[in-house]
Chimera marker file (.cmm) of the C-alpha trace (Angstrom):
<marker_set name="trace">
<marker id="1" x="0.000" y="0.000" z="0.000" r="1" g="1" b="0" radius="0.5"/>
<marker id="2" x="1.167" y="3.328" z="-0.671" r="1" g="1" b="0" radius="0.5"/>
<marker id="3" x="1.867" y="5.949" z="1.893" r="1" g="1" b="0" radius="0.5"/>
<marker id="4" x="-0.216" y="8.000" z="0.480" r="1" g="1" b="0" radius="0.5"/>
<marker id="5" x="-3.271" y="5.771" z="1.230" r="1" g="1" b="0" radius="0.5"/>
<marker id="6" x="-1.615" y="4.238" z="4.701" r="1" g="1" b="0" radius="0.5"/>
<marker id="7" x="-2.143" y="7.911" z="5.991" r="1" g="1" b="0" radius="0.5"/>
<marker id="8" x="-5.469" y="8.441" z="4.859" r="1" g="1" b="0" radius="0.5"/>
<marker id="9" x="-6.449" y="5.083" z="6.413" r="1" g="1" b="0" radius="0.5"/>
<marker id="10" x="-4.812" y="6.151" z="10.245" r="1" g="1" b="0" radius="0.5"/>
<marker id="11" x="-7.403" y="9.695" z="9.328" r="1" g="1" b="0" radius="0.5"/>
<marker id="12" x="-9.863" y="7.240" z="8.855" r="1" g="1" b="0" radius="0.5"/>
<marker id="13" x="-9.305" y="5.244" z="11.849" r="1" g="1" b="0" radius="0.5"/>
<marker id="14" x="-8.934" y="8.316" z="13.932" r="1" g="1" b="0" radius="0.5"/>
<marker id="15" x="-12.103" y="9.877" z="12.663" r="1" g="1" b="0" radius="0.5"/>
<marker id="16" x="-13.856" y="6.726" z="13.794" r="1" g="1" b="0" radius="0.5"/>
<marker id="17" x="-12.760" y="7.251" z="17.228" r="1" g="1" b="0" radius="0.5"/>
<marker id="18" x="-14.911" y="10.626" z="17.190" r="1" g="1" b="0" radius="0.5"/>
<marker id="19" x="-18.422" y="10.611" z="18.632" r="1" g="1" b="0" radius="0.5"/>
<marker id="20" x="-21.197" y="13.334" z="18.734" r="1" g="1" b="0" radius="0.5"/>
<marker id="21" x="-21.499" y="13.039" z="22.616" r="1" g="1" b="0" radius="0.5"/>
<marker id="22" x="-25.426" y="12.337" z="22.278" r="1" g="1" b="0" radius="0.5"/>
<marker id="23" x="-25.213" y="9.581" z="19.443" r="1" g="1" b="0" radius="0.5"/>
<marker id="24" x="-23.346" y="6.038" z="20.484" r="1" g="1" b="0" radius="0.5"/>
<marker id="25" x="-21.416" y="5.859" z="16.527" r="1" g="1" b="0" radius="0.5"/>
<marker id="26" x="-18.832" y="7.139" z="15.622" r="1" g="1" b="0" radius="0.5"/>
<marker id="27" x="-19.161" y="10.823" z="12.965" r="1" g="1" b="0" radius="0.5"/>
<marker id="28" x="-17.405" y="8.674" z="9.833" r="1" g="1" b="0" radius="0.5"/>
<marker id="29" x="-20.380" y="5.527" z="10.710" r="1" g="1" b="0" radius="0.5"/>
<marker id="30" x="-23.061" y="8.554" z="10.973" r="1" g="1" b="0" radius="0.5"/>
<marker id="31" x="-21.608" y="9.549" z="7.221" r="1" g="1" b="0" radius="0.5"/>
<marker id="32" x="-20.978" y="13.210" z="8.762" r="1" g="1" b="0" radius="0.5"/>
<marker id="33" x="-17.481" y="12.966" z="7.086" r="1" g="1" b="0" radius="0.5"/>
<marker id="34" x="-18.177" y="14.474" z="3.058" r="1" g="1" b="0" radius="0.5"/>
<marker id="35" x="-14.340" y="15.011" z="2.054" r="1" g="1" b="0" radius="0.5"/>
<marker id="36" x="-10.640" y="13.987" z="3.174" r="1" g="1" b="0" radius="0.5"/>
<marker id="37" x="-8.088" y="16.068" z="1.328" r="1" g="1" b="0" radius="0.5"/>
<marker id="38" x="-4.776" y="15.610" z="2.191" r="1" g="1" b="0" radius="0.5"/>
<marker id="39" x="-1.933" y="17.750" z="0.729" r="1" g="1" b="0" radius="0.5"/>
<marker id="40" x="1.710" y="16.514" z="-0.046" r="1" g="1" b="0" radius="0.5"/>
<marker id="41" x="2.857" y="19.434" z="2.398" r="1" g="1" b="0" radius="0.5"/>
<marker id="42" x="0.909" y="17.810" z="5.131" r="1" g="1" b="0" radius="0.5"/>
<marker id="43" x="-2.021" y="20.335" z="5.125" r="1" g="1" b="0" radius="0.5"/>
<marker id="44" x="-5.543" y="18.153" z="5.276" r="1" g="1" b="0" radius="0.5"/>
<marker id="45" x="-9.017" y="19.836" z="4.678" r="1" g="1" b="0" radius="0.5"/>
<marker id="46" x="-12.262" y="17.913" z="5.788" r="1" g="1" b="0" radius="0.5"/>
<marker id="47" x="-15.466" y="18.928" z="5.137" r="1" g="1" b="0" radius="0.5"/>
<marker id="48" x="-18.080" y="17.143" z="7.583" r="1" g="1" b="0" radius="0.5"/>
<marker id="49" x="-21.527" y="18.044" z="8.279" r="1" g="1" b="0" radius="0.5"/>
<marker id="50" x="-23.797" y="17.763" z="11.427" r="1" g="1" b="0" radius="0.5"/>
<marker id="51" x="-27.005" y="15.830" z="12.189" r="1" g="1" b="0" radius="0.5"/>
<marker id="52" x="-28.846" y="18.854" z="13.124" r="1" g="1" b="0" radius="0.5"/>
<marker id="53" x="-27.474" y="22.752" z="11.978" r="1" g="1" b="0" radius="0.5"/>
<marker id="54" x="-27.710" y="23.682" z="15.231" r="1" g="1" b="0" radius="0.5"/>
<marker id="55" x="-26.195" y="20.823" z="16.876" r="1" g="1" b="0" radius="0.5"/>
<marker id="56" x="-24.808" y="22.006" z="20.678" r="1" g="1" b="0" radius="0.5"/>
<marker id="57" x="-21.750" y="19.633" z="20.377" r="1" g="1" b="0" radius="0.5"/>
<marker id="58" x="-20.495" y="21.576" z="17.447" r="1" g="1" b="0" radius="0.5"/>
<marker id="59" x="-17.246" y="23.163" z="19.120" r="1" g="1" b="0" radius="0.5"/>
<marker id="60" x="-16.808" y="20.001" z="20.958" r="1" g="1" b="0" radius="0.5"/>
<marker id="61" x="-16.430" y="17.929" z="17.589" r="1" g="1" b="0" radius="0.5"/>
<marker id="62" x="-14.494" y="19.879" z="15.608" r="1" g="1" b="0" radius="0.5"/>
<marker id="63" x="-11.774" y="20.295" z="18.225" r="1" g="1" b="0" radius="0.5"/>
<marker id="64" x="-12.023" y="16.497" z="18.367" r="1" g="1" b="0" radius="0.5"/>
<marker id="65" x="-11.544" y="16.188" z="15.033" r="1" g="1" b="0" radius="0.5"/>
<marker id="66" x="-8.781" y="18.301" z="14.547" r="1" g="1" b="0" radius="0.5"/>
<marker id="67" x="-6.531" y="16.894" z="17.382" r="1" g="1" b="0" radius="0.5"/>
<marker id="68" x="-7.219" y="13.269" z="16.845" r="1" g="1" b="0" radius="0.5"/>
<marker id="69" x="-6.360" y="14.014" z="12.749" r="1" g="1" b="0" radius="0.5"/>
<marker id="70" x="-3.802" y="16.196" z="13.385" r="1" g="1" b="0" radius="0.5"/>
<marker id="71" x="-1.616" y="13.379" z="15.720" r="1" g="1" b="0" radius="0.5"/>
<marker id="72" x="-1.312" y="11.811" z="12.418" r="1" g="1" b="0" radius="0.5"/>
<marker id="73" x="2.226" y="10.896" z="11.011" r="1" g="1" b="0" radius="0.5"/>
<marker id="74" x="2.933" y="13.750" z="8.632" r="1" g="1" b="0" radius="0.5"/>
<marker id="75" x="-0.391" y="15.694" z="8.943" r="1" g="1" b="0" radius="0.5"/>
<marker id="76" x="0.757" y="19.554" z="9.792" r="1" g="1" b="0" radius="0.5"/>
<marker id="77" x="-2.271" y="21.036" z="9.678" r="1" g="1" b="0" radius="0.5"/>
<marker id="78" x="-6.298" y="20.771" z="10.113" r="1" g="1" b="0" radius="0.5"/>
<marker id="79" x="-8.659" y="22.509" z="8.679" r="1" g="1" b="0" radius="0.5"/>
<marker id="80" x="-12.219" y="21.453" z="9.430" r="1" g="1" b="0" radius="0.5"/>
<marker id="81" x="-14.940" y="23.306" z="7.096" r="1" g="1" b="0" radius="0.5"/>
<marker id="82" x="-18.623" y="22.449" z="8.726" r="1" g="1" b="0" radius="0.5"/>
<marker id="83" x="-20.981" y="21.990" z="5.667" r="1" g="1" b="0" radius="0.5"/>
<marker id="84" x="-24.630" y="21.535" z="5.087" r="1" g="1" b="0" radius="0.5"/>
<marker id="85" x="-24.570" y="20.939" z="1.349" r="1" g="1" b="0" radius="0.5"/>
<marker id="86" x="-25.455" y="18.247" z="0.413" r="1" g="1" b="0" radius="0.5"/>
<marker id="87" x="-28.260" y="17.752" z="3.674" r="1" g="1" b="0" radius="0.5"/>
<marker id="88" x="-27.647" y="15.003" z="6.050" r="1" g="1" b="0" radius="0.5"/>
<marker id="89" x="-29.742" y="11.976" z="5.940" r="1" g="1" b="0" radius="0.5"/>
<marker id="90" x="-30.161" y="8.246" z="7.569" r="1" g="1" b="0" radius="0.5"/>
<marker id="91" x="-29.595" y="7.159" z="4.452" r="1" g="1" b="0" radius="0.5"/>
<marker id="92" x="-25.921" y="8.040" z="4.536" r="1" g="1" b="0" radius="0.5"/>
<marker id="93" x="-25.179" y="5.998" z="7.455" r="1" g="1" b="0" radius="0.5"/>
<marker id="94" x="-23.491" y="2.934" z="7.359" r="1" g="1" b="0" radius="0.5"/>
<marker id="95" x="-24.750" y="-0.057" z="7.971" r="1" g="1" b="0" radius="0.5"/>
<marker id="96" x="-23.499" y="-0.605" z="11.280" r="1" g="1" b="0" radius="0.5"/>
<marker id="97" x="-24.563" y="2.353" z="11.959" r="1" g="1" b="0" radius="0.5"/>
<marker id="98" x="-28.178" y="2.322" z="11.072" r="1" g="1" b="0" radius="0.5"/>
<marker id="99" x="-27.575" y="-1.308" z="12.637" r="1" g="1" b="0" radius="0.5"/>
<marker id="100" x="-26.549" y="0.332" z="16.201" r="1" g="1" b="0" radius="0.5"/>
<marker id="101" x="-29.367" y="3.045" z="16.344" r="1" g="1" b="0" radius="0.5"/>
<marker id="102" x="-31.926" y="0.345" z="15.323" r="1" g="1" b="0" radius="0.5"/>
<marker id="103" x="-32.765" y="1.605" z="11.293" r="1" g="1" b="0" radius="0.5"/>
<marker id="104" x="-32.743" y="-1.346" z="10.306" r="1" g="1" b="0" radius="0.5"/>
<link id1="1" id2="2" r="1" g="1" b="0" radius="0.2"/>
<link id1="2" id2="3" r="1" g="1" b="0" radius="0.2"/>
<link id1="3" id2="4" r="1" g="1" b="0" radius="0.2"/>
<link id1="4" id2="5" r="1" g="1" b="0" radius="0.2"/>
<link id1="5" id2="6" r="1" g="1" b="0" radius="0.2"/>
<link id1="6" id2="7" r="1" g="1" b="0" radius="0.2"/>
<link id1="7" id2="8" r="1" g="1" b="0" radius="0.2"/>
<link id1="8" id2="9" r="1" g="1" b="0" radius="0.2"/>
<link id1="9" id2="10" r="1" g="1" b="0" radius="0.2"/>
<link id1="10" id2="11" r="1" g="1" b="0" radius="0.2"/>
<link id1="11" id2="12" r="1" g="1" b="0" radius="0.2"/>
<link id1="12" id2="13" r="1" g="1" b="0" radius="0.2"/>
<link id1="13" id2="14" r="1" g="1" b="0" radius="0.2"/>
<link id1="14" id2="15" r="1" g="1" b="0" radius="0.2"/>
<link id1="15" id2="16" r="1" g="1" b="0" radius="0.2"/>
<link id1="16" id2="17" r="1" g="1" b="0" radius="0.2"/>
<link id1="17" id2="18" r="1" g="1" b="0" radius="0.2"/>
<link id1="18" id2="19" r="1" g="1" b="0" radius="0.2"/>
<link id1="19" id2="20" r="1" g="1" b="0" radius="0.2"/>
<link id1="20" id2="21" r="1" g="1" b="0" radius="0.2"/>
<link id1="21" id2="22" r="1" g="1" b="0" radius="0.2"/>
<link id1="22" id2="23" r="1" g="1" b="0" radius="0.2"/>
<link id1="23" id2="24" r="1" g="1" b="0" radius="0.2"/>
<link id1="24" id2="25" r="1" g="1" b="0" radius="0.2"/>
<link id1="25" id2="26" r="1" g="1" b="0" radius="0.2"/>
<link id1="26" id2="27" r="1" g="1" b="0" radius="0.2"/>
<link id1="27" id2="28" r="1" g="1" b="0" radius="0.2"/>
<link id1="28" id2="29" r="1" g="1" b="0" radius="0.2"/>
<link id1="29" id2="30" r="1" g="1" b="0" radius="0.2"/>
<link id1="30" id2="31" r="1" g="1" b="0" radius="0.2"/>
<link id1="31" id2="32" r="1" g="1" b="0" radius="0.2"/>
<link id1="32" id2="33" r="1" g="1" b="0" radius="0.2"/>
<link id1="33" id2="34" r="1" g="1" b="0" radius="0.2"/>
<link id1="34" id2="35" r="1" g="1" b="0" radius="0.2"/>
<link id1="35" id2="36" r="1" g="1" b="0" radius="0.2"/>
<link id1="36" id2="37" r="1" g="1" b="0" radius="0.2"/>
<link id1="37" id2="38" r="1" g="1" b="0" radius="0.2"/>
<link id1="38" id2="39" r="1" g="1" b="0" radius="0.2"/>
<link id1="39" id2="40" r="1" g="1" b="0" radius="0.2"/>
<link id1="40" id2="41" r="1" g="1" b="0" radius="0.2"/>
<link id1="41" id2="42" r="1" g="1" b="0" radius="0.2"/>
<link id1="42" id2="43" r="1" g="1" b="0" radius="0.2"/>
<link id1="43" id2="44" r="1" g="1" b="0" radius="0.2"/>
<link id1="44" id2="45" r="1" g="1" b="0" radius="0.2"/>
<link id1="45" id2="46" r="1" g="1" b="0" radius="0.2"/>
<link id1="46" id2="47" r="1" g="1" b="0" radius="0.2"/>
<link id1="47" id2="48" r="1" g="1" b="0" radius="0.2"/>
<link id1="48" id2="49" r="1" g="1" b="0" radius="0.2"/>
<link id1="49" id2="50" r="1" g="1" b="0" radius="0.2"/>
<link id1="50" id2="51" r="1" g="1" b="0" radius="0.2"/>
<link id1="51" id2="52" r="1" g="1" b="0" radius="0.2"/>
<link id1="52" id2="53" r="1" g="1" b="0" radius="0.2"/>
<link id1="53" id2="54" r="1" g="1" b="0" radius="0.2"/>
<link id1="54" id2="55" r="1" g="1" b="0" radius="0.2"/>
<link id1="55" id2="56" r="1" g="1" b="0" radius="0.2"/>
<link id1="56" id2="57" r="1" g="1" b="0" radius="0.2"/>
<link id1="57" id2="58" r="1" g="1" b="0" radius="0.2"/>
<link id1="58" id2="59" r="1" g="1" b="0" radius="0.2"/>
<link id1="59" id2="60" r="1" g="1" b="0" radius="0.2"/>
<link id1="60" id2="61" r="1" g="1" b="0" radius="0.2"/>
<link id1="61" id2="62" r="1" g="1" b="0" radius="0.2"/>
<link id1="62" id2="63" r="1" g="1" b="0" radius="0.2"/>
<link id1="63" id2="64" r="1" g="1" b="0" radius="0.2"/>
<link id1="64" id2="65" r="1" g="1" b="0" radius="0.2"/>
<link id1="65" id2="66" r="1" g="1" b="0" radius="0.2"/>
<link id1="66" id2="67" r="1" g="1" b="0" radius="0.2"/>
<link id1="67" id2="68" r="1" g="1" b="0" radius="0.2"/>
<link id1="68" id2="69" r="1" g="1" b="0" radius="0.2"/>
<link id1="69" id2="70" r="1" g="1" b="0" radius="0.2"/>
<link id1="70" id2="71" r="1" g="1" b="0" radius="0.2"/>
<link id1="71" id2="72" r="1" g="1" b="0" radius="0.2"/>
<link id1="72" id2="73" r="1" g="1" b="0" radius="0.2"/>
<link id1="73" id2="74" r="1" g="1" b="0" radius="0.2"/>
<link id1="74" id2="75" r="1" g="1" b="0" radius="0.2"/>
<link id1="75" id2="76" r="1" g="1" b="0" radius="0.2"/>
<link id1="76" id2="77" r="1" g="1" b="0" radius="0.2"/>
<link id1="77" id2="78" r="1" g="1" b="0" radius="0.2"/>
<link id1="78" id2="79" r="1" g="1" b="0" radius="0.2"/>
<link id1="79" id2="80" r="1" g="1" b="0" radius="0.2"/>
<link id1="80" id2="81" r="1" g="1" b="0" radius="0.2"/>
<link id1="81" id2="82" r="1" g="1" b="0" radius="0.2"/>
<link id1="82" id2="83" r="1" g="1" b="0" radius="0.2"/>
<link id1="83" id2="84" r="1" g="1" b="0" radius="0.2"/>
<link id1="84" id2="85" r="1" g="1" b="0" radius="0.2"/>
<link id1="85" id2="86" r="1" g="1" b="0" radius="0.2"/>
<link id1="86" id2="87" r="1" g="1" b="0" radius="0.2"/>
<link id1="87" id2="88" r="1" g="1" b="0" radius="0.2"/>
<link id1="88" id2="89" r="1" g="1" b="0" radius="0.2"/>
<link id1="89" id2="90" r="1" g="1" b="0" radius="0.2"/>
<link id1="90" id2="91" r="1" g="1" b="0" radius="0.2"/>
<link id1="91" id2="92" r="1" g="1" b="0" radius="0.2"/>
<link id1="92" id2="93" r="1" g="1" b="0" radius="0.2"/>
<link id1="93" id2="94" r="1" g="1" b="0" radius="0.2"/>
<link id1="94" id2="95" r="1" g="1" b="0" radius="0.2"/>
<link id1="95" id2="96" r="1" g="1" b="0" radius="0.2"/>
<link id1="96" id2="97" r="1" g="1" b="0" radius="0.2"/>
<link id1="97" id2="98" r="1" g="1" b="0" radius="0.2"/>
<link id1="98" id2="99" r="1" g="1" b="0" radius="0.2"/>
<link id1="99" id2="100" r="1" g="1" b="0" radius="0.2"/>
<link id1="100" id2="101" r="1" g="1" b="0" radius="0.2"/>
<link id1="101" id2="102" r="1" g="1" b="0" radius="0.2"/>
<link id1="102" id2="103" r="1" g="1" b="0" radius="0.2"/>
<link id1="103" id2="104" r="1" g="1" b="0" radius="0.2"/>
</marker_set>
């Protein structure tokens, strides 16, 4: 595997340890994570979304986000853009996901 694609799997994993504090699944299960850009020089952009636009946890999240991403081998750099485009949905879920929270 490239290293390329070995970092963007540890973003991955990291983002998985990331919870919205009043939903038991992770933000990357609950599909709240739209894009991972990572730059050669170590910058990395992620758009995410919320569940709700005026979600209290918002601050709370993001920070998250950016310190569990940013202890990531060669990532200098976090910027977290909050999104709403396209809207959030159940349907975006995973399956283990909609599994936990009892969708399906």
């Amino acid at each position: 595997m490239n290293e390329f694609l070995e970092k963007e799997e540890q973003i991955v994993r990291m983002l998985k340890t990331v919870f919205d504090p009043e939903i038991p699944v992770n933000i990357y299960d609950l599909g709240l994570i739209y894009k991972i850009d990572l730059a050669e020089d170590g910058q990395l952009n992620i758009d995410m979304t919320l569940t709700a636009p005026n979600c209290p946890a918002v601050d709370f999240i993001v920070e998250d986000v950016r310190m569990k991403t940013g202890s990531v081998e060669g990532v200098k750099n976090v910027e977290v853009n909050i999104v709403f485009e396209p809207a959030w949905d159940k349907s975006m879920m995973s399956e283990e996901a909609q599994l936990e929270l009892g969708f399906l």
